[in-house]
N, C-alpha and C positions, 0 to 999 in steps of 0.2 A: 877313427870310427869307420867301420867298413859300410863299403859303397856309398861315398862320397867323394866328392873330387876333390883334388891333392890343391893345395894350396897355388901352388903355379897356373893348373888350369883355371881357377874362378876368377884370379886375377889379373890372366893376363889379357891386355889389351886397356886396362883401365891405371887412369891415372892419378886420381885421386885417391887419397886416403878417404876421404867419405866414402868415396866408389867402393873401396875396395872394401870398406866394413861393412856395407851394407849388403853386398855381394856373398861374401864368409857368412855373413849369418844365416841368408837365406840360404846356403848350401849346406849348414849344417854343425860349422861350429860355433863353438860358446864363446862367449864374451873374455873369459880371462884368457883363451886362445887364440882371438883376435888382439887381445891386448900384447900379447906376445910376439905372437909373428909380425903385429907390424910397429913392433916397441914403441908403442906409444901408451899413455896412461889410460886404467881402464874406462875412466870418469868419462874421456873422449869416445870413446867405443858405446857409453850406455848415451851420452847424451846425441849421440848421429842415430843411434838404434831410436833412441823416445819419440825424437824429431821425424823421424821418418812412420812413426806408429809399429815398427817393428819388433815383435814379442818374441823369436827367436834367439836362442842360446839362452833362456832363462831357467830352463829346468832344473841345472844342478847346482844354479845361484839359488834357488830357491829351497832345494834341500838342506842347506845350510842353515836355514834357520830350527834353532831350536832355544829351548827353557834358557836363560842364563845361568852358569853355572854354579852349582850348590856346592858346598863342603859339609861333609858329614861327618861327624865328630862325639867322642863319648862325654856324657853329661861331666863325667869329671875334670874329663882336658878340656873343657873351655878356659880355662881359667890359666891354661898355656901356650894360647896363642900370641904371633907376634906383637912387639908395639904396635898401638896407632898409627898410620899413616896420617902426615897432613900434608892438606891436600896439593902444597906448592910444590910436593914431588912431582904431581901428576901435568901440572901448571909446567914447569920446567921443562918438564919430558915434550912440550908440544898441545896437550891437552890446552884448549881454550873453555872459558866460563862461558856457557848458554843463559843462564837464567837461576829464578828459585822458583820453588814450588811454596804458593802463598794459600793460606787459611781461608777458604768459602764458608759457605753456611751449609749445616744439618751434614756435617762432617764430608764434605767437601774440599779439593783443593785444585788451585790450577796453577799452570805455569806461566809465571810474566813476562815471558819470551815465546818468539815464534823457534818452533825449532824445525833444521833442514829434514827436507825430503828423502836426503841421502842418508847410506845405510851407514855404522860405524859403532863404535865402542862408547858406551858412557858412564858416570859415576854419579853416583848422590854422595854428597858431602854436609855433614852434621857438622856444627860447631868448628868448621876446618879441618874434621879428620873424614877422609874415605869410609864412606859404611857400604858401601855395593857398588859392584862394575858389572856392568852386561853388556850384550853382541847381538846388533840388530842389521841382517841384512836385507830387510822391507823397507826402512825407511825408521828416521830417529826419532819424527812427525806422529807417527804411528803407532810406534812400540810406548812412546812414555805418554801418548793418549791412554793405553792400555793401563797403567799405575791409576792415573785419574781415576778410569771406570772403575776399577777393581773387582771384575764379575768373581761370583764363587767359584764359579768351574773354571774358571781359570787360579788354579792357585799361589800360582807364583804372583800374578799381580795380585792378586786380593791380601793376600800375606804381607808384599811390601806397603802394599796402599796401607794395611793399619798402622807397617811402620814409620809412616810418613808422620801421618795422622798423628800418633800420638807422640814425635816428636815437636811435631808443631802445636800441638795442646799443649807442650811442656815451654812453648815459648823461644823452641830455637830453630835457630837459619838450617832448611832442606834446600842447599846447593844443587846446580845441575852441570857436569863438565860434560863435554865432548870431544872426541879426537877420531878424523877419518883419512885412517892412514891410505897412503896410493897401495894398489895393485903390487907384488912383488914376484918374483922366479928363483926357482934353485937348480940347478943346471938341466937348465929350458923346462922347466914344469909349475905352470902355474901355483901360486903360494897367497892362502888370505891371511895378510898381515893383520887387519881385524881381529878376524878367529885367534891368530897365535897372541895379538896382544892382549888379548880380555883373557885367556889360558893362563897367561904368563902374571899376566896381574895379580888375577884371585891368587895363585899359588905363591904371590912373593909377599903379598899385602894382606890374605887371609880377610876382608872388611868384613865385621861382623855380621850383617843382614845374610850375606850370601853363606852364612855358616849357619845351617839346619838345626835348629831346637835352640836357638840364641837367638832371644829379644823378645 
């Protein structure tokens, strides 16, 4: 980033890695470039930035968020999409179980787990099989508050919210998994494992919700 000072000037003379992230930030680089240069996990870089109240380098963490991704499909090919996933693929893979999403009143539902602050990839699981994966880099706390409310103008949650709902009118288990992978690089250039794993998912797993005009 032009006119900014080169990494050697901010930090030299300081000996800490708190110092020295704290110092990068304020001079202008981003957290997944922090996380780099001083090869350490990003998790460490955002929780010295929290701690200190320092809101630098979050600009283009925050551009990253967007919709979960949809597949768009002709009404006749749905009916050839892959198998089911269940869900011990995802279990295996690293993914850990959060909770379920339990039946309130006057079509209401909440989750009987507290879920992390931290940003990452998750799934709802119907009867054992994967039906949606999505990519939250606000926080995981947040984003599946967002399903609960289900506002209209937000479509993406009001759509999954009915398809909670009326899974759970039907009497079965709305799993919740999550997996928050570390920070990664490809020859020295920050990389969101995140982003690539929820990509990579939908397109290997296909979960029905996330497939447009199905359900």
């Amino acid at each position: 980033m032009a006119g900014r000072q080169s990494f050697e000037d901010v930090t030299a003379g300081l000996e800490t890695k708190s110092d020295k992230i704290r110092a990068l930030a304020r001079a202008g680089y981003l957290r997944t470039e922090i996380s780099s240069l001083l090869a350490i996990r990003y998790q460490h870089v955002r929780k010295v930035l929290a701690d200190a109240g320092i809101s630098e380098g979050l600009k283009k963490e925050v551009q990253l968020e967007r919709e979960p991704v949809s597949i768009q499909v002709e009404e006749d090919a749905a009916t050839t999409t892959v198998a089911p996933t269940s869900w011990e693929v995802l279990l295996r893979a690293g993914f850990r179980f959060l909770g379920e999403w339990t039946p309130g009143e006057d079509e209401s539902f909440r989750l009987d787990a507290a879920a992390p602050t931290d940003g990452g990839v998750y799934s709802f699981v119907v009867d054992d099989v994967v039906m949606y994966v999505g990519l939250t880099q606000r926080g995981l706390r947040q984003r599946l508050d967002g399903y609960r409310r289900g506002h209209e103008r937000q479509r993406t949650n009001a759509r999954v919210k009915a398809l909670i709902l009326e899974a759970l009118s039907a009497g079965k288990r709305v799993k919740v998994l999550i997996a928050s992978p570390e920070e990664g690089s490809w020859n020295g250039l920050p990389v969101n494992m995140s982003a690539g794993l929820e990509a990579g998912l939908i397109t290997k797993v296909q979960p029905a919700w996330n497939i447009l005009g199905v359900g």
